[in-house]
N, CA and C atoms as an extended XYZ file, in Angstrom:
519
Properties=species:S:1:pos:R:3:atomname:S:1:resname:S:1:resid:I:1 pbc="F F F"
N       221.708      -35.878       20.477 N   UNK     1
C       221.888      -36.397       21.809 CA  UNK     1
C       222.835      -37.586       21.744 C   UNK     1
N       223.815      -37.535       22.640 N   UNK     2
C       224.794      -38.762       22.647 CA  UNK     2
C       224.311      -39.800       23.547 C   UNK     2
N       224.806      -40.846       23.167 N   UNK     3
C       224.633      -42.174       24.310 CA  UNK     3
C       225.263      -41.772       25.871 C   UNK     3
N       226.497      -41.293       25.420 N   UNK     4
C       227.365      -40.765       26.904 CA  UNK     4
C       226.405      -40.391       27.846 C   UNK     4
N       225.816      -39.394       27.163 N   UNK     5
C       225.239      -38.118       27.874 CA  UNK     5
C       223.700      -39.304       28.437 C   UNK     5
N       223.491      -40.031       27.490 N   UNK     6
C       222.203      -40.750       28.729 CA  UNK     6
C       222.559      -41.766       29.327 C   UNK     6
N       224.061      -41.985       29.039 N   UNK     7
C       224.525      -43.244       30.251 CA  UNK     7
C       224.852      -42.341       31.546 C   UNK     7
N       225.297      -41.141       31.462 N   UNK     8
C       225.869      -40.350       32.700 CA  UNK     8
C       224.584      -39.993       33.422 C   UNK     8
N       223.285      -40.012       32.874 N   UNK     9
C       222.130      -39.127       33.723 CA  UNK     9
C       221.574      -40.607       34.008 C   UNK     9
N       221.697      -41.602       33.569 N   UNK    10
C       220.606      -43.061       34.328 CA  UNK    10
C       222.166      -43.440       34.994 C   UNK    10
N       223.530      -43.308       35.366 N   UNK    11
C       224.099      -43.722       36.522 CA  UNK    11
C       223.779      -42.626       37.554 C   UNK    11
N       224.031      -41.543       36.800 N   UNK    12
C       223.275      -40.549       38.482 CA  UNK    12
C       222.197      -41.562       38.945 C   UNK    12
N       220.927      -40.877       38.213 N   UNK    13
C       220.000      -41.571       38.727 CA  UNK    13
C       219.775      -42.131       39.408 C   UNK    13
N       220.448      -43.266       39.064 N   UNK    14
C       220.823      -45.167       39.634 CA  UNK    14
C       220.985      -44.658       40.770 C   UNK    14
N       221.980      -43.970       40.647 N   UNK    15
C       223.597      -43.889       42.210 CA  UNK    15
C       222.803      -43.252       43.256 C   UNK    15
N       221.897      -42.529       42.367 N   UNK    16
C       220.886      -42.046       43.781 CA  UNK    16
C       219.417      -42.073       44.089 C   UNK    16
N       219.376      -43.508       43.905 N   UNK    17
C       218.491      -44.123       43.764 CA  UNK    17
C       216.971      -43.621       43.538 C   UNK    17
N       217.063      -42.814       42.563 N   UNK    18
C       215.916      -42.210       41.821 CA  UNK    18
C       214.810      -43.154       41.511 C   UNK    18
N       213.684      -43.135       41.738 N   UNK    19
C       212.704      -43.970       40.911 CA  UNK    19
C       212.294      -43.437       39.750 C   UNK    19
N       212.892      -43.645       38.431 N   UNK    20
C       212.306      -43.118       37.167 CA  UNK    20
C       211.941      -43.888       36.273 C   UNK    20
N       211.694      -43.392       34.950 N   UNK    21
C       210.823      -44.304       33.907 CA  UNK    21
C       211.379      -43.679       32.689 C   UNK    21
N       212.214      -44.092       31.701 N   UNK    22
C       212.330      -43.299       30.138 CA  UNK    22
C       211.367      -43.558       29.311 C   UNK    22
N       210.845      -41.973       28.848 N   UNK    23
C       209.755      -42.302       28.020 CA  UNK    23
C       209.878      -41.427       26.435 C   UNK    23
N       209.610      -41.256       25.709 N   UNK    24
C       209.450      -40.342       24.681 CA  UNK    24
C       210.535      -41.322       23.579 C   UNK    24
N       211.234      -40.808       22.946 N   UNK    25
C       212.439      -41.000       21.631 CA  UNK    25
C       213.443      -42.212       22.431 C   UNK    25
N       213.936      -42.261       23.606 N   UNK    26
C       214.686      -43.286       23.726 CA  UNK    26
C       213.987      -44.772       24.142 C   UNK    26
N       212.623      -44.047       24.675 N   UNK    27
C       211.924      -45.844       24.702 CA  UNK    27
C       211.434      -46.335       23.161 C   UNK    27
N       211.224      -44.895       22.592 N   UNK    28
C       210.739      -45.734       21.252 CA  UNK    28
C       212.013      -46.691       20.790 C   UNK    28
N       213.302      -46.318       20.587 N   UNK    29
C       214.302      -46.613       20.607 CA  UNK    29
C       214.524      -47.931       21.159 C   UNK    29
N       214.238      -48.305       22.625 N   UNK    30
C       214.372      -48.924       23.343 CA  UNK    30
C       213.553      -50.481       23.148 C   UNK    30
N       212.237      -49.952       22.661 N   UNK    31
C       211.729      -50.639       21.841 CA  UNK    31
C       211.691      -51.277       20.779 C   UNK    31
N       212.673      -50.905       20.115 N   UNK    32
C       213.230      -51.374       18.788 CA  UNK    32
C       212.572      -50.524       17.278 C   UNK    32
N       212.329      -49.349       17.360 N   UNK    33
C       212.244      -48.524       16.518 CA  UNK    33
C       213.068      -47.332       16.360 C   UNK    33
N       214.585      -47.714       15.696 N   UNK    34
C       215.658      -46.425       15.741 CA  UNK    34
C       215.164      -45.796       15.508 C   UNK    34
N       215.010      -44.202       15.976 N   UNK    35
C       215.117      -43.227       15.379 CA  UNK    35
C       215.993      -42.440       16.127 C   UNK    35
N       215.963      -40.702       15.681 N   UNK    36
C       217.103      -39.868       16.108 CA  UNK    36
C       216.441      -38.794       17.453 C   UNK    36
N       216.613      -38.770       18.321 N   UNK    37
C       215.889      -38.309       18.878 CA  UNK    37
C       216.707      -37.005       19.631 C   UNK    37
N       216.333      -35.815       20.571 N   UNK    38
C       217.280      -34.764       21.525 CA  UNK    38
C       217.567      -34.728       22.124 C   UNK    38
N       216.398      -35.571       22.882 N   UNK    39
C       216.219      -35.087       24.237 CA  UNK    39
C       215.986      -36.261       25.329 C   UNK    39
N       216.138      -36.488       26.589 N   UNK    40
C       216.254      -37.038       27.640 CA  UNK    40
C       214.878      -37.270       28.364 C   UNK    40
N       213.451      -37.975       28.069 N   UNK    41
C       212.402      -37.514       28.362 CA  UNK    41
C       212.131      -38.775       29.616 C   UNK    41
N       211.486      -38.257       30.738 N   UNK    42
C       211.679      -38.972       32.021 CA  UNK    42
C       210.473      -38.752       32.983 C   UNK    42
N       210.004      -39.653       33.041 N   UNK    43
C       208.779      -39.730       34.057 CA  UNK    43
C       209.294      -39.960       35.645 C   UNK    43
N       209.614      -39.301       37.039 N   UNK    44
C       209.851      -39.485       37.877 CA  UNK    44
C       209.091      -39.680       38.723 C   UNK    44
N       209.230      -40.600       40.180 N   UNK    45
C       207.778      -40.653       40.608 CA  UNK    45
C       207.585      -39.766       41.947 C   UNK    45
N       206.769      -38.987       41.432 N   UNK    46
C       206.725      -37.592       42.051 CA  UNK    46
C       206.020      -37.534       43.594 C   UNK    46
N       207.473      -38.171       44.249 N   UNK    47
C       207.343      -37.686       46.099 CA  UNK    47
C       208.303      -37.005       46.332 C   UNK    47
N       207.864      -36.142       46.900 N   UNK    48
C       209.084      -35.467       47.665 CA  UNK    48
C       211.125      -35.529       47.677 C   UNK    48
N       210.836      -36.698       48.668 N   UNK    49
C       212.207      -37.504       48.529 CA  UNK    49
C       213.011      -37.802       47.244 C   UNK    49
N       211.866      -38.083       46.002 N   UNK    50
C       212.657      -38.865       45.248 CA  UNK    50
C       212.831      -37.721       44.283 C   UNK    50
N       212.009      -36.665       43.998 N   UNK    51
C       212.368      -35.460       43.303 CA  UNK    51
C       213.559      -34.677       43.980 C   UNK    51
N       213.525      -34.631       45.013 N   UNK    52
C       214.974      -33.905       45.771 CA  UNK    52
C       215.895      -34.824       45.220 C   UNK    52
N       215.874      -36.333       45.137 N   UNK    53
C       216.933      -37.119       44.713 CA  UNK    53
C       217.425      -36.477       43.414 C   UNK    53
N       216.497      -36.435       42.986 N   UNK    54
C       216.667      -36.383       41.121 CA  UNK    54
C       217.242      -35.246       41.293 C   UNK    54
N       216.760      -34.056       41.468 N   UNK    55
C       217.565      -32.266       40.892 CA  UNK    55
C       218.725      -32.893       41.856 C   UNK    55
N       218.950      -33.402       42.910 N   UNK    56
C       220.788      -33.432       43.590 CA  UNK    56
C       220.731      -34.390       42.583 C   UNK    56
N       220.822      -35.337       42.089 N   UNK    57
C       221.738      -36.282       40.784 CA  UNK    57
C       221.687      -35.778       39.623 C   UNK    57
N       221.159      -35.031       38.945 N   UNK    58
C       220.954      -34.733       37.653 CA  UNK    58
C       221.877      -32.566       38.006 C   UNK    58
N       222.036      -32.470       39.054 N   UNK    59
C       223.140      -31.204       39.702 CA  UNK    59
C       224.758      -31.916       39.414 C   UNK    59
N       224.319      -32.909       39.518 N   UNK    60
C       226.194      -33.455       39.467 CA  UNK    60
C       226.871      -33.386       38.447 C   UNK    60
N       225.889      -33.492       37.678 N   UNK    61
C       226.260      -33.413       35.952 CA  UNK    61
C       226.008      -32.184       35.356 C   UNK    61
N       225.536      -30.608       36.339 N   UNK    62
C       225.360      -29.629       36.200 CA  UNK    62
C       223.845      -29.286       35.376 C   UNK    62
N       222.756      -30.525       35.663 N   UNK    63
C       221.776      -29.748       35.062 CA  UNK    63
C       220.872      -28.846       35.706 C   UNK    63
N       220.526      -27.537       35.413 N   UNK    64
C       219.527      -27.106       36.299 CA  UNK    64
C       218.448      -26.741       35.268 C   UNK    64
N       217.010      -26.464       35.685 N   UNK    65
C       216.120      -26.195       34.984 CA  UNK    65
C       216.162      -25.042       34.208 C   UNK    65
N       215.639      -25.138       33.216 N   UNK    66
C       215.856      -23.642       32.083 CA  UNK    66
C       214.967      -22.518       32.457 C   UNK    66
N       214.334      -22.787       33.799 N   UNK    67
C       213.031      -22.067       34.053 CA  UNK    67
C       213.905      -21.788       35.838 C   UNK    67
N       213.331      -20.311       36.684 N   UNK    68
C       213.643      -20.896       38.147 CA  UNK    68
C       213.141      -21.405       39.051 C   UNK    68
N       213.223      -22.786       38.831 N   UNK    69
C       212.510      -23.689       39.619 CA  UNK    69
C       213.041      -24.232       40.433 C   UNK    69
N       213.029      -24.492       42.561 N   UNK    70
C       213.654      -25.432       42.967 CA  UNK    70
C       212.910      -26.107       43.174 C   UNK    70
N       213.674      -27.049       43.486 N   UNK    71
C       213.204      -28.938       44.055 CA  UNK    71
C       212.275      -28.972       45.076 C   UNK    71
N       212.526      -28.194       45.788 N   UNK    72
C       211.246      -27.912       46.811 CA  UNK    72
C       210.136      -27.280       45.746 C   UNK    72
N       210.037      -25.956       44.835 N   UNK    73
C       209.140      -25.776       44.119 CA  UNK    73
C       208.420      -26.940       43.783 C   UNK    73
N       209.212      -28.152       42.902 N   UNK    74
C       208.795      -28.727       42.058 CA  UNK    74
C       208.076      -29.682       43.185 C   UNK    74
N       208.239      -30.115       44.276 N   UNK    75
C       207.917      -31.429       44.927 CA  UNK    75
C       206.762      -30.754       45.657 C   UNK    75
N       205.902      -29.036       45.515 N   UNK    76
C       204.919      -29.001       45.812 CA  UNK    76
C       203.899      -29.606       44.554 C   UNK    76
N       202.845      -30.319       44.649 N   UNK    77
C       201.916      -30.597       44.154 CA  UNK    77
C       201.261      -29.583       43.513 C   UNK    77
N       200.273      -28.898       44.474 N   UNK    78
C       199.819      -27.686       44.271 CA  UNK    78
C       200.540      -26.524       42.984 C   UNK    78
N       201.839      -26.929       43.375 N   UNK    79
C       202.728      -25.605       42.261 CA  UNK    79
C       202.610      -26.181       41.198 C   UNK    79
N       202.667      -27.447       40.886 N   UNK    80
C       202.701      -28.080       39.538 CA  UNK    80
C       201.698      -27.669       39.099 C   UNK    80
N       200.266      -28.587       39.576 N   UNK    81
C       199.052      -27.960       39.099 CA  UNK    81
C       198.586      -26.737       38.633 C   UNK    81
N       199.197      -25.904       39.479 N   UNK    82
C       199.465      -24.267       39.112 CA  UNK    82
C       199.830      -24.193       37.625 C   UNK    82
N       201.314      -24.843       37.299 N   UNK    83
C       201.962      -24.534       36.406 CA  UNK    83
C       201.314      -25.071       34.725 C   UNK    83
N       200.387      -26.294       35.515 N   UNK    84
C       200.034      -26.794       34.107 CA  UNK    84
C       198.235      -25.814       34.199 C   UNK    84
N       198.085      -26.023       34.805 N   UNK    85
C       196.975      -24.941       34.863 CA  UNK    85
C       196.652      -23.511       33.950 C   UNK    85
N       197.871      -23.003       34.652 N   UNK    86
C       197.679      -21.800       33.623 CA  UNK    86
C       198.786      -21.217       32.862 C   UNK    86
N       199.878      -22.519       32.814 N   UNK    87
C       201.337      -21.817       31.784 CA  UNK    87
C       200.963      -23.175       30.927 C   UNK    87
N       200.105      -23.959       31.305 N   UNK    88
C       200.223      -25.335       30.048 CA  UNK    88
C       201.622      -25.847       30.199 C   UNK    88
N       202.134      -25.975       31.090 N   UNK    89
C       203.351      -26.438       31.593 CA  UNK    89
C       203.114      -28.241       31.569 C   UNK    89
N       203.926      -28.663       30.545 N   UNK    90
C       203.744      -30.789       30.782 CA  UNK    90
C       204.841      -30.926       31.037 C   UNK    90
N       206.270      -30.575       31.428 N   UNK    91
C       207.539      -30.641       31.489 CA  UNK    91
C       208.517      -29.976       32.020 C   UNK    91
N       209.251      -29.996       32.949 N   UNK    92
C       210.525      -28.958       33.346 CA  UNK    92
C       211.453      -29.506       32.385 C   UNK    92
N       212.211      -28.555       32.007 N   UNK    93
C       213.594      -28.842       30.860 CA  UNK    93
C       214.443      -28.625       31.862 C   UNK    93
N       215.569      -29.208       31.776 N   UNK    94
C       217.060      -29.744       32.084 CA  UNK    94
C       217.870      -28.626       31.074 C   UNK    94
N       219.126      -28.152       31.468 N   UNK    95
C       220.228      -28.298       30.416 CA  UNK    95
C       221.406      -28.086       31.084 C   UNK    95
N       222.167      -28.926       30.603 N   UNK    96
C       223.874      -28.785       31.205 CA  UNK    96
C       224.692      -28.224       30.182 C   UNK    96
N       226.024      -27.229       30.549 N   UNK    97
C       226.620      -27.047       29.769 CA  UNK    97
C       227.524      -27.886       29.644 C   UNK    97
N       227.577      -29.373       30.332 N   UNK    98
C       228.540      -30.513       30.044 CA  UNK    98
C       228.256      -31.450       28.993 C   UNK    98
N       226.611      -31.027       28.730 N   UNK    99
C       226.105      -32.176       27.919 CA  UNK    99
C       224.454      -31.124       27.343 C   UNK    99
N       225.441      -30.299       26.470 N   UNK   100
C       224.371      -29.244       25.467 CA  UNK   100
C       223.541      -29.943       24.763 C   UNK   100
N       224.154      -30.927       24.144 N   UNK   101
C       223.110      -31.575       23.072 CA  UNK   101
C       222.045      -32.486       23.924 C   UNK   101
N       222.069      -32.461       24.920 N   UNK   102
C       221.322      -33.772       25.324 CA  UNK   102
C       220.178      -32.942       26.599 C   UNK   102
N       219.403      -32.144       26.509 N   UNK   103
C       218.736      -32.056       27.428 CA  UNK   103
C       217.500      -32.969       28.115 C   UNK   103
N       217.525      -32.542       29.075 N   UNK   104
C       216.338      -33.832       30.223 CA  UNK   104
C       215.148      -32.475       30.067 C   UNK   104
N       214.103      -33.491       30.105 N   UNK   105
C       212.223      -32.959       30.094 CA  UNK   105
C       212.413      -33.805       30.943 C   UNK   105
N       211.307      -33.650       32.909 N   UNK   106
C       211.023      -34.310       33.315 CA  UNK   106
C       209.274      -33.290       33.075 C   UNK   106
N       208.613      -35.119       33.189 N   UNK   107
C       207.236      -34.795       33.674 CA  UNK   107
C       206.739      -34.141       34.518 C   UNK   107
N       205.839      -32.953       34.745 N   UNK   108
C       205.419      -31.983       35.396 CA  UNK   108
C       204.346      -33.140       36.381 C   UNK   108
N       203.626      -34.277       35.662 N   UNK   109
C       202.796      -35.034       36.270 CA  UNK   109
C       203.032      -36.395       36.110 C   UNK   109
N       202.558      -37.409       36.617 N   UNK   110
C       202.629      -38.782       36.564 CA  UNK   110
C       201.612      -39.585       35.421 C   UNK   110
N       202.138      -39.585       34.164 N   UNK   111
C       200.951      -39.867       32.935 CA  UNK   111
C       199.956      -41.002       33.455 C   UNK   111
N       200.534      -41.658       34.457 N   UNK   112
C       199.901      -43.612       34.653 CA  UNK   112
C       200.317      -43.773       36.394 C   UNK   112
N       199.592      -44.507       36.506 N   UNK   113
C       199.847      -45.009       38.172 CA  UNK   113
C       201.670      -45.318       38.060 C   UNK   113
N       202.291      -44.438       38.504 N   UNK   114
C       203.562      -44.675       38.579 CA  UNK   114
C       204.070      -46.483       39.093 C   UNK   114
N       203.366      -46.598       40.292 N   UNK   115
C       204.343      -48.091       40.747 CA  UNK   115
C       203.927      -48.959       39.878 C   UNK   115
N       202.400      -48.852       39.678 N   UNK   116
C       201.765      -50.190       38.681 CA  UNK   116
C       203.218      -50.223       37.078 C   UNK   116
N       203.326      -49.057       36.592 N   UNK   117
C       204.240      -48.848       35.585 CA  UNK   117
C       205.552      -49.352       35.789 C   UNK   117
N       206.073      -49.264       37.031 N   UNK   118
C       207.565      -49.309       37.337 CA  UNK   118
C       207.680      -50.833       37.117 C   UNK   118
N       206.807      -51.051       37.577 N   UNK   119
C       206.834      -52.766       37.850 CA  UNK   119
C       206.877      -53.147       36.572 C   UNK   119
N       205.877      -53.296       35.220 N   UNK   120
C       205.731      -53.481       34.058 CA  UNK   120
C       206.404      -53.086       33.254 C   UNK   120
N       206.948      -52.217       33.223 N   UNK   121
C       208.558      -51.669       32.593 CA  UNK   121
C       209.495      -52.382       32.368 C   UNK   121
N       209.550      -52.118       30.674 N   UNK   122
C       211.100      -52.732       30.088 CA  UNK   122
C       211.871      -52.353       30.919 C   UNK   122
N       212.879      -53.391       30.717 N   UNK   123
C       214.375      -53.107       31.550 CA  UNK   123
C       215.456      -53.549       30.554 C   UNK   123
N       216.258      -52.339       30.492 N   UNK   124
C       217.242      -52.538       29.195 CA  UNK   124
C       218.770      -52.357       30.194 C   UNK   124
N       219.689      -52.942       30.003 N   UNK   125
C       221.018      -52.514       30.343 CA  UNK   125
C       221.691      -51.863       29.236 C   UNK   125
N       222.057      -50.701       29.504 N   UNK   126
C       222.715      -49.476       29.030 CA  UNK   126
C       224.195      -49.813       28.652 C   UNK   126
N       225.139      -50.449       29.782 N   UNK   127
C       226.413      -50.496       29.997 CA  UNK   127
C       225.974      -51.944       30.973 C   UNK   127
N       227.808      -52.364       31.033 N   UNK   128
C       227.338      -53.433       31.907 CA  UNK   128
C       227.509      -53.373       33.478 C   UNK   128
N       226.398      -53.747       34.228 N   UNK   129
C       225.834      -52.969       35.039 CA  UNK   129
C       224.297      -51.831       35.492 C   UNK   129
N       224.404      -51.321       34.364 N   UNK   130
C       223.925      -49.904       34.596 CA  UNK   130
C       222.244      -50.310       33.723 C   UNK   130
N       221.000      -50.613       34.672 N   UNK   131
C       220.255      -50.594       34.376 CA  UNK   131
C       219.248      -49.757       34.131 C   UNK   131
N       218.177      -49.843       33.364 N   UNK   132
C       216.904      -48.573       33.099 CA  UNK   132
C       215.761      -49.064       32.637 C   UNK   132
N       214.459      -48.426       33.198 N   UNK   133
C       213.490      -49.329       32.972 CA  UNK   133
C       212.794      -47.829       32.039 C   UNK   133
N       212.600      -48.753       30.901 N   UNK   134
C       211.495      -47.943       30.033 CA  UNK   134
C       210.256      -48.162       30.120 C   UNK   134
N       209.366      -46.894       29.934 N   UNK   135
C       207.759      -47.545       29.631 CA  UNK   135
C       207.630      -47.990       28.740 C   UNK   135
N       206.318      -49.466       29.458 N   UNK   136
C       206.098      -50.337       28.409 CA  UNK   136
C       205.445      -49.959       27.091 C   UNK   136
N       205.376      -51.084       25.955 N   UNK   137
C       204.535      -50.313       25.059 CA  UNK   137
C       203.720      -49.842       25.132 C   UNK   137
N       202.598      -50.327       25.888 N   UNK   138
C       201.220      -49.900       25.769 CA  UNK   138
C       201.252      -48.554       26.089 C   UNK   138
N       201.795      -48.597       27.287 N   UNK   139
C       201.866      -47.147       27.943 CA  UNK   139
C       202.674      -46.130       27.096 C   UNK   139
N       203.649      -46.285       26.430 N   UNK   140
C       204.514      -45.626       25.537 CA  UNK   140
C       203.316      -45.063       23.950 C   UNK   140
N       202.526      -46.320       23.496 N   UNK   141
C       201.717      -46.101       22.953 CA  UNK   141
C       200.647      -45.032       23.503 C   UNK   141
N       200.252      -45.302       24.228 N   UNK   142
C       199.046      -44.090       24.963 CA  UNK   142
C       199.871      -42.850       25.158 C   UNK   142
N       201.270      -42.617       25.631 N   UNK   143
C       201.416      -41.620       25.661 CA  UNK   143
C       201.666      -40.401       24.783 C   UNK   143
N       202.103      -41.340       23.455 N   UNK   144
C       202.385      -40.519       22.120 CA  UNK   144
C       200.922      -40.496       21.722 C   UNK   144
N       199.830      -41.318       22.025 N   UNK   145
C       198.551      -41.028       21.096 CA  UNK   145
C       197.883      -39.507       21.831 C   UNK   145
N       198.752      -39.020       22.925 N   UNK   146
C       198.252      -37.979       23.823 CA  UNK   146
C       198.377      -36.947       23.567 C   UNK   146
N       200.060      -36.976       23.041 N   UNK   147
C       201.244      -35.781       22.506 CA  UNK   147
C       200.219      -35.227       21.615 C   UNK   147
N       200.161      -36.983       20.129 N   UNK   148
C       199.415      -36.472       18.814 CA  UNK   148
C       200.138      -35.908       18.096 C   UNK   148
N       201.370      -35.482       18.179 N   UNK   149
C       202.033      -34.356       17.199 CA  UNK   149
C       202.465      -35.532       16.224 C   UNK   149
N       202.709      -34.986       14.717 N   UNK   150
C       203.037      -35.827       13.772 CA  UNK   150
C       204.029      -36.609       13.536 C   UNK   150
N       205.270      -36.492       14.699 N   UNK   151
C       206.373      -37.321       14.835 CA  UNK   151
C       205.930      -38.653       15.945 C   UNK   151
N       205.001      -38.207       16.686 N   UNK   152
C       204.495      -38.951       17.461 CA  UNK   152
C       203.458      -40.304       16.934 C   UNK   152
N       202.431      -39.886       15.867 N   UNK   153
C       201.720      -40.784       15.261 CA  UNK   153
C       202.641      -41.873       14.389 C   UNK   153
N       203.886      -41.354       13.818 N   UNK   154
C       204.732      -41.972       13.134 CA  UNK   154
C       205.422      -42.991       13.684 C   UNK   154
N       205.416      -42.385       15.368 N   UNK   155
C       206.244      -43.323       16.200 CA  UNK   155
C       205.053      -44.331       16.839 C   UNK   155
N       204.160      -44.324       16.172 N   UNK   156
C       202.908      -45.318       16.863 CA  UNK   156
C       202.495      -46.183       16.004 C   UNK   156
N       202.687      -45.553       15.161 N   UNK   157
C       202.372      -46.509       13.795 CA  UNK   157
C       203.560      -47.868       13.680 C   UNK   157
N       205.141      -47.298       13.820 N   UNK   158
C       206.247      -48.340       13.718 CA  UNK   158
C       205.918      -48.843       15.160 C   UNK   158
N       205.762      -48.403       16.126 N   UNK   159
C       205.483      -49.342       17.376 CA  UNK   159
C       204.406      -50.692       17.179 C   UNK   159
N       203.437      -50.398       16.640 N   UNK   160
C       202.548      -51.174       16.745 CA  UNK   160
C       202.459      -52.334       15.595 C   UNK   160
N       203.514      -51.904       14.513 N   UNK   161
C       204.096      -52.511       13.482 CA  UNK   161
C       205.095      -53.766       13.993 C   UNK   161
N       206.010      -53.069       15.157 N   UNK   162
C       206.921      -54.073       15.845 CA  UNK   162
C       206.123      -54.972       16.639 C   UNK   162
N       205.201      -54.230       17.078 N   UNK   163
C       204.206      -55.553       18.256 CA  UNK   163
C       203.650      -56.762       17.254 C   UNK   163
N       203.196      -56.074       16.378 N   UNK   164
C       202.591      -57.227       15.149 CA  UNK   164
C       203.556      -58.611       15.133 C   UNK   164
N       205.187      -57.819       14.670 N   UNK   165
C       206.061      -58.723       13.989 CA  UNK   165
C       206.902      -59.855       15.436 C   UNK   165
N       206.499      -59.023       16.485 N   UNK   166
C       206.709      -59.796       17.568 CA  UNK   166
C       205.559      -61.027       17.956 C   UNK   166
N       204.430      -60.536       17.693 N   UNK   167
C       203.429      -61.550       18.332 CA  UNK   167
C       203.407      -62.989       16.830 C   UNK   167
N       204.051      -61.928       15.588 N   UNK   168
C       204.235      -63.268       14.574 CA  UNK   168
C       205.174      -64.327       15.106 C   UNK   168
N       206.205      -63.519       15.630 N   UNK   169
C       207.219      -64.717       15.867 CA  UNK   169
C       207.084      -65.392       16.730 C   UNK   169
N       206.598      -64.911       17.950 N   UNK   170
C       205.956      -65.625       18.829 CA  UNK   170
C       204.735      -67.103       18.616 C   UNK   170
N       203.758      -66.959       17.636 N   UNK   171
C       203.019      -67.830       17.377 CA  UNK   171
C       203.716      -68.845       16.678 C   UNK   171
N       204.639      -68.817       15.797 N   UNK   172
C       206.280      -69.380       14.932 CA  UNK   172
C       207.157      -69.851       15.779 C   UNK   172
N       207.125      -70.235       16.965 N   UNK   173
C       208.205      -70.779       17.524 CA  UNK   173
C       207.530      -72.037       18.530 C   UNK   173
């Protein structure tokens, strides 16, 4: 996954004034634990309005879902539930053929009280200008202890390693 490719999907975003949240490999990232990550993983906050926002901004850059899903599908409630119900569905996938390597997972559901989160959310500038709010640790923490998969515990372990070396320096100054 290139940087390009997630500066072009958080200025959509931005430009159309999406309410979202980066969560998965680029907040760990974001957080200060490099690693290499694929994919574009994004918590949106799932009303109506702002999901229609998202598939028209994340269309500009040619992504459509790998599944046939529209925006109206997705902004029924009910259909989601459906989907995680009985396909075990946690994610719609993204893919553009402008930006192959870099596909978007948005959340099928809202892991955490979305506004309480938005508010508490890192905020990193990307470019200058171009802002993005990641989930915070804690929440970033809870959400990989959810996943559980073994790239995930790895990424909880260096998270909570960085909180340590932060709250050292903190008591040190």
């Amino acid at each position: 996954m290139t940087l390009t490719a997630f500066d072009a999907i958080a200025a959509a975003l931005n430009d159309a004034q999406v309410r979202f949240l980066v969560a998965g490999g680029l907040a760990v990232n974001a957080h200060g634990f490099v690693r290499t990550t694929y994919d574009v993983d994004l918590v949106i906050q799932l009303d109506p309005v702002n999901i229609a926002r998202a598939f028209a901004a994340l269309a500009t850059l040619d992504y459509r879902p790998t599944v046939p899903v529209t925006g109206d599908q997705f902004a029924d409630r009910t259909q989601r539930e459906s989907w995680i119900r009985d396909k075990g569905m946690q994610v719609l996938n993204f893919h553009s053929p402008r930006f192959k390597p870099a596909p978007v997972d948005v959340f099928v559901t809202e892991p955490f009280e979305f506004d309480t989160e938005y508010e508490s959310a890192m905020r990193g500038e990307l470019l200058q200008g171009l802002w993005v709010r990641f989930v915070s640790l804690p929440t970033l923490i809870a959400m990989k202890r959810l996943a559980n998969r073994p790239k995930d515990l790895e990424d909880i372990e260096q998270l909570r390693m960085l909180a340590q070396d932060e709250g050292n320096d903190a008591q040190n100054t």
